[in-house]
LUMZANU-227131 format. One record per residue (C-alpha): x, y, z; residue in one letter; residue number from 1. Coordinates in steps of 0.05 Angstrom, whole numbers, plus 5000, padded with zeros to 4 digits. Example, Ala and Ser with C-alpha at 12.3 -4.5 7.8 and 13.67 -1.06 7.14 Angstrom:
2
<atom px="5246" py="4910" pz="5156" residu="A" num="1"/>
<atom px="5273" py="4979" pz="5143" residu="S" num="2"/>
This chain:
118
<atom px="2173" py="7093" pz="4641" residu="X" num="1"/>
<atom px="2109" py="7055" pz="4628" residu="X" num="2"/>
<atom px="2103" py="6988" pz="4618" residu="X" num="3"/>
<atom px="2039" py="6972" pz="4575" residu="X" num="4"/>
<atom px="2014" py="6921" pz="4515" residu="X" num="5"/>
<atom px="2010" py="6974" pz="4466" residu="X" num="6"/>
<atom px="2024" py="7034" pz="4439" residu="X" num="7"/>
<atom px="1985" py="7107" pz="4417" residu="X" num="8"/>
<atom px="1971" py="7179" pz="4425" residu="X" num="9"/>
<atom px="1938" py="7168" pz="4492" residu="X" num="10"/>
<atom px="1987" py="7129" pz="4527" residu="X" num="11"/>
<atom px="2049" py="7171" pz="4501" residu="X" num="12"/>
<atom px="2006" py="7237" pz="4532" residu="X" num="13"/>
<atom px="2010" py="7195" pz="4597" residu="X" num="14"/>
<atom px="2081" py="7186" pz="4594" residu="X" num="15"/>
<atom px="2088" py="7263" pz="4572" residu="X" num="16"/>
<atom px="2053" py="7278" pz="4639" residu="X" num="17"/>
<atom px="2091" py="7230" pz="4675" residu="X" num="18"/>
<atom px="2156" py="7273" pz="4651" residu="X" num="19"/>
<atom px="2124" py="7341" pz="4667" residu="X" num="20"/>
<atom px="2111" py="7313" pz="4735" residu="X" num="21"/>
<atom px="2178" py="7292" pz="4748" residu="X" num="22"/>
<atom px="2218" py="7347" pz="4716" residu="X" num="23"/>
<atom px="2238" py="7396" pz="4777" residu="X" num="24"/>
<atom px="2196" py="7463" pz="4788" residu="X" num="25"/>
<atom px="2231" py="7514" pz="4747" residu="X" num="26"/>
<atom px="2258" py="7471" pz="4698" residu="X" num="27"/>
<atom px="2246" py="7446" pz="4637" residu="X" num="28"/>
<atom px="2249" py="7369" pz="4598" residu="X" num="29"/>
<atom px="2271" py="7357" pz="4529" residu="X" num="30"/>
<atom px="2245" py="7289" pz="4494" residu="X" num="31"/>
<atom px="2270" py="7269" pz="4446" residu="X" num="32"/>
<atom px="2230" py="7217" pz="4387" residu="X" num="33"/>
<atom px="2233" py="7186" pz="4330" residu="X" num="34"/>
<atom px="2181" py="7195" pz="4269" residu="X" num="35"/>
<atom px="2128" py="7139" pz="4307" residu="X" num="36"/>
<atom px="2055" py="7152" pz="4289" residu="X" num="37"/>
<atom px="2033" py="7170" pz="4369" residu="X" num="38"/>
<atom px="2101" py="7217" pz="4377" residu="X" num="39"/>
<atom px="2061" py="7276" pz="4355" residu="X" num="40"/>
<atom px="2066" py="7342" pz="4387" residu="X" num="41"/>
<atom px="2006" py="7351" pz="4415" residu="X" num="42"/>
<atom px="2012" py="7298" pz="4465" residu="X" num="43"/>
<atom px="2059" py="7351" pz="4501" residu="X" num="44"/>
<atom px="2012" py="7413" pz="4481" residu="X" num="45"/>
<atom px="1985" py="7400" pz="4553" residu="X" num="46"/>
<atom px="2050" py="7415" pz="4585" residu="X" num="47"/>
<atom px="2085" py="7480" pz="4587" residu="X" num="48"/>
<atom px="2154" py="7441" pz="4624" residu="X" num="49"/>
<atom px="2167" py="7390" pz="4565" residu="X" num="50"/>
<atom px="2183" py="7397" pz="4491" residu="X" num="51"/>
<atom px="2193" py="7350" pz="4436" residu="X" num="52"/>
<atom px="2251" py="7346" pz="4391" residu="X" num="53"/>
<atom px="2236" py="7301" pz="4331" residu="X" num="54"/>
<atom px="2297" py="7267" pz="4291" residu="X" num="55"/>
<atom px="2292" py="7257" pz="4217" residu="X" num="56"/>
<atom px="2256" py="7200" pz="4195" residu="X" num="57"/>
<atom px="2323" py="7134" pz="4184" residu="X" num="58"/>
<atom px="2370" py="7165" pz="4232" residu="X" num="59"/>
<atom px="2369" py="7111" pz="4293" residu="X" num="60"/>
<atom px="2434" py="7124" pz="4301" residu="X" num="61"/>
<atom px="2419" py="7200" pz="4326" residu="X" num="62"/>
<atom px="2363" py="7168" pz="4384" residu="X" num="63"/>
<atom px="2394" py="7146" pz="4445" residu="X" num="64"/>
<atom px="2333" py="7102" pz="4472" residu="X" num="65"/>
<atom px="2357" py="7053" pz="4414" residu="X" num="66"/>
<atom px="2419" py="7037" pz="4453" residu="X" num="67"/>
<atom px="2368" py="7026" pz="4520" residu="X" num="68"/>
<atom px="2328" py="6977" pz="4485" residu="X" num="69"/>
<atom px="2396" py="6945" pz="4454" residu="X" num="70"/>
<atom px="2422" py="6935" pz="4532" residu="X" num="71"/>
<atom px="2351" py="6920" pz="4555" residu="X" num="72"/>
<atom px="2350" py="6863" pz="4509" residu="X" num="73"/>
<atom px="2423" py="6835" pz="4517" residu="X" num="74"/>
<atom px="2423" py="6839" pz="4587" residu="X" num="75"/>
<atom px="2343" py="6814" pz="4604" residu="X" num="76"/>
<atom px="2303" py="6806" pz="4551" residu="X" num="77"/>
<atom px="2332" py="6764" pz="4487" residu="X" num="78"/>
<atom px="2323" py="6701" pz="4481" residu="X" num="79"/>
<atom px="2282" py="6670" pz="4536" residu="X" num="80"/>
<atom px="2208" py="6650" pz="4540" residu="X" num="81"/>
<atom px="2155" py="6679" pz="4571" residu="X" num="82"/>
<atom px="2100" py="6643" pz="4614" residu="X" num="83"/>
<atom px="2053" py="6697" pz="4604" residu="X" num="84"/>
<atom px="2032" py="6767" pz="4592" residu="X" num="85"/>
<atom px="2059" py="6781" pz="4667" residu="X" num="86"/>
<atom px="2119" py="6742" pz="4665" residu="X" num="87"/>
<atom px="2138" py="6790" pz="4612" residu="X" num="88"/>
<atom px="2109" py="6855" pz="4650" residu="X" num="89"/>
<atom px="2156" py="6835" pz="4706" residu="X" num="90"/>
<atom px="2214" py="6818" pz="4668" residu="X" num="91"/>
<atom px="2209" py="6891" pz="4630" residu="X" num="92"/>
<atom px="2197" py="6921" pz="4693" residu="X" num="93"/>
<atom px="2261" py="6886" pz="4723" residu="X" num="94"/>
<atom px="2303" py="6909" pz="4661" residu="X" num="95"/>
<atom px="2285" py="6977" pz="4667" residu="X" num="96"/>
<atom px="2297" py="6982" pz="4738" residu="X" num="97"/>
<atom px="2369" py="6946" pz="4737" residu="X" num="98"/>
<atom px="2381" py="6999" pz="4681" residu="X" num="99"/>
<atom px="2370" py="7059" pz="4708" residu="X" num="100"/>
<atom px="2398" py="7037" pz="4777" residu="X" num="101"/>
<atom px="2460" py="7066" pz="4753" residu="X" num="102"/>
<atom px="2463" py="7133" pz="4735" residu="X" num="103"/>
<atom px="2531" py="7137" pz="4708" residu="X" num="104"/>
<atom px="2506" py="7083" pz="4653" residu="X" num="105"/>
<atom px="2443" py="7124" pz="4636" residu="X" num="106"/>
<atom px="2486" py="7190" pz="4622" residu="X" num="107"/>
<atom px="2543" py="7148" pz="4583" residu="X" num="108"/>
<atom px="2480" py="7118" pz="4534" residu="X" num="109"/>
<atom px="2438" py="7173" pz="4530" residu="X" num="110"/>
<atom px="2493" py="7237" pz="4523" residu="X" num="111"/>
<atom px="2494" py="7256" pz="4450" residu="X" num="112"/>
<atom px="2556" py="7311" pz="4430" residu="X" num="113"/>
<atom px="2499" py="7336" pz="4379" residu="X" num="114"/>
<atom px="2463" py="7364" pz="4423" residu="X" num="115"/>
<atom px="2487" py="7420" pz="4474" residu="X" num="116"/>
<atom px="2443" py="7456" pz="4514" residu="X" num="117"/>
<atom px="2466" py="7519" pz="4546" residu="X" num="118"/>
């Protein structure tokens, strides 16, 4: 993940790379994104080891990372204030960290039957 104060083509090619990086030497990653003005595919043209899938435009339902923001916010996030733009760096950083600390938790939120891979 990356943490940042905004959003756009340049820093969603960073993450893209971040996910190339990570994905294992002979295999291949699968994002996928909603209809969001910097989820365009040529911030993955750079990588042959990731693909985007897009979802059609009013279907949060079909995205899993809407149920990761959901538990991000009910378990770290909602309502509390902030001292300051770090405060809330750290407090994102601590939310993502505590959620994908368990694995089991990440599969069970981000699994969709839709989609099968084999």
């Amino acid at each position: 993940a990356i943490i940042t104060p905004y959003v756009n083509k340049e820093v969603m090619t960073l993450h893209m790379e971040q996910i190339s990086k990570a994905t294992e030497l002979g295999r291949h990653a699968v994002v996928i994104m909603d209809g969001a003005g910097w989820h365009t595919f040529d911030t993955v043209q750079p990588f042959d080891n990731v693909t985007l899938i897009k979802l059609p435009p009013y279907s949060p339902e079909l995205n899993p990372i809407e149920q990761v923001w959901s538990w991000i916010r009910q378990h770290h996030i909602a309502n509390r204030c902030f001292e300051g733009y770090n405060d809330i760096v750290d407090s994102c950083t601590k939310a993502w960290n505590d959620f994908i600390s368990d694995t089991k938790r990440v599969t069970k939120m981000c699994t969709r039957d839709w989609i099968c891979l084999t």
